[in-house]
N, C-alpha and C positions, 0 to 999 in steps of 0.2 A: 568438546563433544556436547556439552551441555549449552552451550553458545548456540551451537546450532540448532538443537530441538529447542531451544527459547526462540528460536528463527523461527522455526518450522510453523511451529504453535502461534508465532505473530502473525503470519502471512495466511495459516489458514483457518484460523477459529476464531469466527467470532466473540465469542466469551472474552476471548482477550480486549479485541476493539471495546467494548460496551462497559469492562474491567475498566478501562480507562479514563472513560463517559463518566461515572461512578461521582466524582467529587462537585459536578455539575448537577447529577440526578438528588445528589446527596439531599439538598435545603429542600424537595418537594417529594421525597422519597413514600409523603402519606398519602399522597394526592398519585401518584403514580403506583402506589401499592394496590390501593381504590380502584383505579383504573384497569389494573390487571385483573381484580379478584370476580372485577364484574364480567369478565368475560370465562371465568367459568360456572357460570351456570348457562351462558349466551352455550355455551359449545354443551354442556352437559342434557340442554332442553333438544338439540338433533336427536339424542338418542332416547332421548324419552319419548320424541313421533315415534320413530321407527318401534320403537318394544310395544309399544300402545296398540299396533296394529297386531300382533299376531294373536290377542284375546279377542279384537274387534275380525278379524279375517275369519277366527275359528268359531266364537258364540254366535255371529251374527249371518255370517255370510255361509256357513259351513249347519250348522246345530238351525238355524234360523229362527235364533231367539233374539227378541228385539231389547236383553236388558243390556245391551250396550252400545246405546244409542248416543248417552253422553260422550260416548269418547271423540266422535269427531268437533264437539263442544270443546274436550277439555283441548286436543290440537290447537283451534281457533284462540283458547285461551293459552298455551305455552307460545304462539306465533306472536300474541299480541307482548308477551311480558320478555320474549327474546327481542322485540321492535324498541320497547322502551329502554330494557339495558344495555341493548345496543347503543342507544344514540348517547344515555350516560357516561359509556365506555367512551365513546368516542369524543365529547366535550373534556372530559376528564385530561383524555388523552392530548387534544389539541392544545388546550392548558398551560400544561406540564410540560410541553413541546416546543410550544413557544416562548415559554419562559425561560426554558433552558437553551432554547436558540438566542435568547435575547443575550443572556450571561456568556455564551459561545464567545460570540460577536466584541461582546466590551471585553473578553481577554482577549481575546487577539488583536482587536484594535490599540490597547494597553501595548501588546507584545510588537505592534506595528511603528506606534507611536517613537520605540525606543530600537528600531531596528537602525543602523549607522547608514552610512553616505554611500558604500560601494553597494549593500541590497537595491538604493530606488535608482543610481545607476547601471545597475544589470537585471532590470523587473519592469516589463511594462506596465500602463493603469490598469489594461486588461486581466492582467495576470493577478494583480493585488484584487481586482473587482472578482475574480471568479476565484482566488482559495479564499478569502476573507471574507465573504459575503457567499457568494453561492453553492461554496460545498458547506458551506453551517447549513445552511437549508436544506440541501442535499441530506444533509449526516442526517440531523435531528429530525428531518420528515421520515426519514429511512428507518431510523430506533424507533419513532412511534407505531410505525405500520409494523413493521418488522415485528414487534414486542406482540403488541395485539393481533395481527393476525396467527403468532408462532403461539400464545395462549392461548389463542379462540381454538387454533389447530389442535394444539399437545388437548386441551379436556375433552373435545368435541371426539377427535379422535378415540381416547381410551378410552372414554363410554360407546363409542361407535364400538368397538373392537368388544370390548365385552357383550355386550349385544348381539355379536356375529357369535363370540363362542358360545354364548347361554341358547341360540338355536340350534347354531349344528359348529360342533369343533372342526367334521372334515374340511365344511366350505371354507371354516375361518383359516384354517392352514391356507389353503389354494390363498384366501383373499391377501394376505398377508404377505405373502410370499413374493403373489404379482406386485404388490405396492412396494415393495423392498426394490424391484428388478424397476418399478418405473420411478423411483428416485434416485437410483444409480448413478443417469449420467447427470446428474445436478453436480458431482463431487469434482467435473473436467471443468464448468462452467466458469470459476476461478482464475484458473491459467487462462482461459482461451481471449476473455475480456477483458487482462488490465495491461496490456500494453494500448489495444485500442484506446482503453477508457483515457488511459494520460495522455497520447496524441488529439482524442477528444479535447479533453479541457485547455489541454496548449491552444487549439484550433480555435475555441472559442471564445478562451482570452483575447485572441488576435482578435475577432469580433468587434468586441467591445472596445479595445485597445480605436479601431475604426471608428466606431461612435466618437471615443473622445477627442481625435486627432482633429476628425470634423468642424465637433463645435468648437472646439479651442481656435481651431486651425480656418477658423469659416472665411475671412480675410484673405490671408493670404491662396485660398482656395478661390476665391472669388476675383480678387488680384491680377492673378496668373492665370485664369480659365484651366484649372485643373479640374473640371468636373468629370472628366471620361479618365482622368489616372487617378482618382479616386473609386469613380465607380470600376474600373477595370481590377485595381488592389482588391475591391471588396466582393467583385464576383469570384474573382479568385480563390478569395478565403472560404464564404460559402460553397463553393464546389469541393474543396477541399474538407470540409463539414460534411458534405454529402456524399463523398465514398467511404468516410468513415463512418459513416451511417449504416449503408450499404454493406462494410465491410462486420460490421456489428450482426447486422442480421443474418447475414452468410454464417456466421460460426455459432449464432445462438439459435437463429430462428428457426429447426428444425428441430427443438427440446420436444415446442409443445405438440407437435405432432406426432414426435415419435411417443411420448408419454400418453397420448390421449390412443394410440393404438395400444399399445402395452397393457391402457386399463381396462380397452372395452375386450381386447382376449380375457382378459381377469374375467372380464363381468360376463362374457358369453360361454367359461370355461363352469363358472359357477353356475350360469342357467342348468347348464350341460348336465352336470354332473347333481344340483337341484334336484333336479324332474328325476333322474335314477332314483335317487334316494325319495321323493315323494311314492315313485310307484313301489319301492318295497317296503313301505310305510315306516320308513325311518327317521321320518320328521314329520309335522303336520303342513300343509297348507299355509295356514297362520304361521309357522316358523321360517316356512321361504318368503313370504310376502316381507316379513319383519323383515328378515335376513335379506335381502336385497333390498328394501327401501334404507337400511341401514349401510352397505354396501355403497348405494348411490351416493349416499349423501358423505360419506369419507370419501368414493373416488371421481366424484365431480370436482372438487377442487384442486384435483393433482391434474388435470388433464390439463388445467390451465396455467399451473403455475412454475412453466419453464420461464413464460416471459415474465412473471412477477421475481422470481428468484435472481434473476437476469438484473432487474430493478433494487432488489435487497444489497448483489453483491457492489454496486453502483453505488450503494448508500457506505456500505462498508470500506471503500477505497475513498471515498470524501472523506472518511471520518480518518482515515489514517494519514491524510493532507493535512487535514486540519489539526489534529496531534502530531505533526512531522515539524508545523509552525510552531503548537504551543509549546513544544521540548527543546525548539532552535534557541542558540542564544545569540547575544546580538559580539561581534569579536570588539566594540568597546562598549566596556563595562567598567564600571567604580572595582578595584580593585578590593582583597577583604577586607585593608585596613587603610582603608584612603581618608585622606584628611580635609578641612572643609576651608574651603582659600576665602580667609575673613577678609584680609585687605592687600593692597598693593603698595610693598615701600623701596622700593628699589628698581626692580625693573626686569627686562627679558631678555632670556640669550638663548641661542641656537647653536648648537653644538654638535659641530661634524654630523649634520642632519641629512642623510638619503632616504629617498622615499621613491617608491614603484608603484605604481597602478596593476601593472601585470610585471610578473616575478622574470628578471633579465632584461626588461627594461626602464632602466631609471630615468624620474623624471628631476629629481634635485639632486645634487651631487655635493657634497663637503658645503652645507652651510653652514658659515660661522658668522651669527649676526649677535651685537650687544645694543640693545635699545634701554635706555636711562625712564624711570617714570617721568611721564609730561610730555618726553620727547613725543615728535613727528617725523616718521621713517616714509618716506615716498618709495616705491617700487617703480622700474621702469624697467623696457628692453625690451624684446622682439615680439611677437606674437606666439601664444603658446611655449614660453621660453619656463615656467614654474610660475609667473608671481601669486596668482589667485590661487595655487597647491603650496604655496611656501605659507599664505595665512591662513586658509583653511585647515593646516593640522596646529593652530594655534586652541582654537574652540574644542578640536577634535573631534573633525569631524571625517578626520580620518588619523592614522596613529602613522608614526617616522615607521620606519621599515629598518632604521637604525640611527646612532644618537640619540640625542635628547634637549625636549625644549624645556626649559628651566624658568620660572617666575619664583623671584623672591630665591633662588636657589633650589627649591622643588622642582621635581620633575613632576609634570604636569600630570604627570598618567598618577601618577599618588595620591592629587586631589579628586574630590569627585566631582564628576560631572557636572551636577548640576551649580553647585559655588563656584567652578570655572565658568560657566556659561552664563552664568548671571552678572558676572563682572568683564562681559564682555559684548558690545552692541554691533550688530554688523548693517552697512548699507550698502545693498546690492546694487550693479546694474539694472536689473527688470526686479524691482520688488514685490513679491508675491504679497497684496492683499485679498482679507477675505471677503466675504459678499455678509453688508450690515451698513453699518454704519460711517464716519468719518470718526466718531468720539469713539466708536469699538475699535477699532483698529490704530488709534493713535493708545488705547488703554492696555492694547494688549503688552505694551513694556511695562505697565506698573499696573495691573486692577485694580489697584487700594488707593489709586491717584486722584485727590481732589480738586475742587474746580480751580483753584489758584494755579495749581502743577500743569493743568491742562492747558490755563490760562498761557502762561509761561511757554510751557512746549508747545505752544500753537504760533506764537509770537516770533521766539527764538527759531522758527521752519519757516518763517518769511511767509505762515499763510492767514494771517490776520485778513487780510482786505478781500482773499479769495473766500473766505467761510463768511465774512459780513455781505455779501451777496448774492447767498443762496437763504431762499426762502425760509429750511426748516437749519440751516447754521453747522452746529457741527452733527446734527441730528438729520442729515444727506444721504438717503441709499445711494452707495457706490454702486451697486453691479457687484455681479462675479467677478472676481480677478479685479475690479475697481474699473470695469469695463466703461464706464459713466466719467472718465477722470482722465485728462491729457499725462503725457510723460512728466513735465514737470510738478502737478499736480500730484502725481502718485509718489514722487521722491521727495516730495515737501512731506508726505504726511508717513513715508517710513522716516526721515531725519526727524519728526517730531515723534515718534513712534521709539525711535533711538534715545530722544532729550528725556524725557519723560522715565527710561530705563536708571538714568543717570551712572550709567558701568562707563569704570573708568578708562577702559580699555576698547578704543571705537577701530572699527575696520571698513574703510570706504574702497570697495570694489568696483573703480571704474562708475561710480555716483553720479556723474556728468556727461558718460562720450556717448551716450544715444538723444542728448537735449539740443535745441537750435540753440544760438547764441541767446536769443532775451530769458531764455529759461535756464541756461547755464548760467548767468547772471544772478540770479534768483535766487537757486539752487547752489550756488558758492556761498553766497553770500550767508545762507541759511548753514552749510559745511561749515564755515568759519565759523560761526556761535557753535555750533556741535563742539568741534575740536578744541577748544579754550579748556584751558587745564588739566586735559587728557592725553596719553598716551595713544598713538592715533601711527594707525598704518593705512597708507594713499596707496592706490593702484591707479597709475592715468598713464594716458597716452598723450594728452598734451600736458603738454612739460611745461606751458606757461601757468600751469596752474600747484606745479607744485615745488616755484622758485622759490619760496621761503620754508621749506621744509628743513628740520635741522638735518639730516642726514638723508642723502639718495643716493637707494643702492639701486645699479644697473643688473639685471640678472639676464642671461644668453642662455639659452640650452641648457638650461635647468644650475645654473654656475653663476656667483657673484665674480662679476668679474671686474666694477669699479666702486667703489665708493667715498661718500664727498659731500659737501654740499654744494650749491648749484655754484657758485664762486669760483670754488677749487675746482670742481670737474668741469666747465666751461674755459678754463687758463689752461688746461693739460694739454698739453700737442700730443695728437692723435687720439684724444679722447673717443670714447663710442657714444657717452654722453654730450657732446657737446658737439657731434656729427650730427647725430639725432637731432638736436634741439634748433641747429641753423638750419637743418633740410623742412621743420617744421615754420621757420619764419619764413624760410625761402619760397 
């Protein structure tokens, strides 16, 4: 029971959202306290116009005595000092707002950073660009308006209202009453917007998802003459944007009309009834003039603010994305008592290891692999058969689904993360560099690495001769992605990127099968220096390259199914490796 009003209370009170906000707001809570306190005098000076007039309406305009002539002076001076604490309020406010957007962003980025392998394989860029970046702005632009306009309102307001009853209590009932009936239906606007609003941000992730396909993708776009299935994907998306648009306006956009009729019956109920009470002299002149310019100015802002509420509630479902991320946690994590894998003296073994992607179907079935420290294990066999998922739960970068892989006799999930991963280097087929340098991106395995070490791991990647020929050396903007840099040039400088880590435990994923023969030359040769005295697991599909490996295991449909070294499994009758290996000479 109590579960559920903790529900209820989440989905519909803000107080809670903003509750949450709290530890964010915490470090500037003076500067935002500032910010609020200034907008009650901003909301408190409306009702100091309006009361000002009903001495100015009765001595001046009524008695036709000129001693209150100041007053439309003193107006001109509360207009000019609500002008300047306005704009205070609102520096204060942007502040505050962007600072706490700033902090948003770098915990969730923190929280992004350490999210595992099956999130960025089921999450487009889109999707990570628009809760990570554009509902924080969403949120925190939302908390600042929201905060300040709801305190401009709450003081403006109860000085309006006292105001209305210090002329006449009858009006202020009526006044009160209609404004109660014209914020009514703000309380449906909730429900009616957040299935839209999610299929919105879905929608517009895809967007952007577009952007990035483009530029990544502009080649093979260009390539292939895919310019009309590109543009036809992304008119698609767009349109699909713009009936949820559409459909946005259909269920809100009838608030503010129906609210701006609801205020002016208010306001022509109170004429109404007004003018009664002036003609049996139950109020003065000066207390309806008061009493309505005081009236105005409380239900001018309700007439409009279906679509701004529309806007707030907007603010409020970003902020509970955005805390839906900061409360996720990532399924690997350092256990509570994980241990920190200082070195490797023995070696690794895999232990009746299954593993699934999607739960019923398996993709590794009973692996049982023993690799010795030093050793070289080659992976072969079919396409999509496990090898690249039999080493990727080595790093963990995804966890067995049952079994256990074992270093040193620990089980891997015991140690933590990060001392497993630091004694382990991986070289991918397409290696992701970043957009700097040559010497940043060869440092990013060691930042503390000096020019000797760099020396060294430049050398031992076979790319001496290629950095002595560029102008600025290892000091060369790459490009984005290392855009500026041939295939073999980009795996020269993740193998020196690997050297330079010195982890004793290297994983070449297929390192060579996207190069021509003179850069697979290069690029072995550079492989060989890597591997010397390390424990090293090969993924290839030519098998001429991984004939001196001490152990090669075949894996099929996720199953070792032979193993050997190339000697022994080439002498086997009916071998699958040594099918393999003559259909490749053949």
């Amino acid at each position: 029971m109590f579960g559920k009003i903790k529900e209820k209370i989440k989905n519909t009170n803000m107080i809670y959202d903003y509750g949450q906000m709290w530890p964010f707001v915490k470090p500037y809570w003076g500067r935002a306290l500032l910010a609020i306190l200034l907008t009650l005098p901003v909301g408190a000076m409306d009702a100091a116009i309006a009361w000002v007039l009903k001495p100015y309406m009765d001595v001046m305009m009524i008695e036709k005595n000129t001693s209150t002539l100041w007053i439309p002076l003193l107006i001109i001076a509360f207009s000019m000092a609500q002008g300047i604490l306005t704009f205070a309020a609102n520096f204060a406010n942007t502040w505050v707002g962007s600072r706490i957007s700033s902090d948003v962003k770098i915990a969730l980025f923190e929280k992004l950073m350490k999210f595992d392998a099956t999130f960025f394989d089921t999450t487009t860029s889109g999707t990570v660009m628009m809760r990570f970046n554009n509902d924080v702005d969403a949120a925190c632009s939302g908390l600042l308006s929201n905060i300040k306009q709801f305190s401009t309102r709450f003081f403006s307001s109860v000085a309006l209202i006292m105001v209305l009853f210090y002329n006449s209590w009858h009006l202020a009932l009526i006044a009160v009453v209609i404004l109660f009936c014209a914020l009514f239906p703000l309380t449906r606007v909730r429900k009616r917007i957040k299935d839209i609003n999610k299929k919105t941000v879905f929608t517009s992730a895809e967007v952007v998802t577009h952007y990035n396909e483009s530029f990544c993708g502009n080649r093979i776009i260009s390539s292939y003459n895919l310019y009309d299935y590109q543009n036809k994907r992304f008119d698609g998306t767009l349109r699909n944007v713009f009936k949820l648009g559409m459909k946005m306006v259909q269920r809100t956009g009838m608030l503010s009309p129906l609210m701006h009729f609801v205020v002016s019956l208010g306001i022509a109920l109170v004429i109404w009834v007004g003018s009664y009470l002036i003609v049996h002299h139950q109020i003065t002149a000066g207390n309806f003039v008061s009493f309505v310019a005081a009236l105005i100015l409380l239900y001018n802002p309700i007439k409009g603010i279906g679509n701004n509420f529309n806007n707030v509630q907007v603010a409020l479902m970003a902020m509970e994305r955005v805390f839906e991320l900061l409360q996720r946690q990532p399924d690997i994590a350092d256990r509570a008592e994980a241990k920190e894998l200082e070195q490797i003296t023995k070696g690794i073994s895999y232990r009746n290891v299954n593993f699934e992607y999607v739960a019923g179907k398996p993709v590794l079935k009973n692996i049982n692999l023993e690799i010795k420290k030093g050793q070289t294990i080659a992976l072969v066999g079919n396409s999509g058969g496990g090898k690249t998922t039999l080493v990727n739960l080595l790093p963990r970068f995804y966890d067995v689904t049952s079994g256990q892989i074992l270093i040193d006799g620990t089980d891997i999930r015991d140690l933590t993360l990060y001392s497993l991963r630091d004694k382990i280097a991986v070289v991918f087929q397409d290696n992701f560099l970043f957009s700097g340098t040559i010497r940043d991106n060869i440092l990013l395995g060691n930042a503390h690495a000096g020019e000797e070490e760099i020396e060294a791991a430049v050398s031992c990647a076979c790319l001496t001769d290629f950095i002595k020929d560029l102008p600025q050396g290892l000091d060369t903007q790459i490009g984005e992605r290392g855009v500026l840099l041939s295939g073999g040039q980009k795996q020269r400088i993740a193998i020196a990127r690997a050297f330079i880590k010195n982890a004793p435990i290297v994983i070449l994923d297929e390192a060579t099968s996207a190069l021509d023969n003179k850069s697979e030359a290069i690029v072995q040769q550079a492989i060989d220096n890597l591997m010397a005295d390390r424990t090293v697991f090969v993924i290839a599909h030519r098998l001429s390259t991984v004939r001196n490996a001490d152990k090669i295991v075949v894996v099929n449909y996720g199953e070792i199914v032979e193993t050997g070294t190339h000697n022994e499994l080439i002498s086997k009758p009916d071998s699958i490796y040594a099918s393999l290996y003559q259909a490749q000479l053949a």
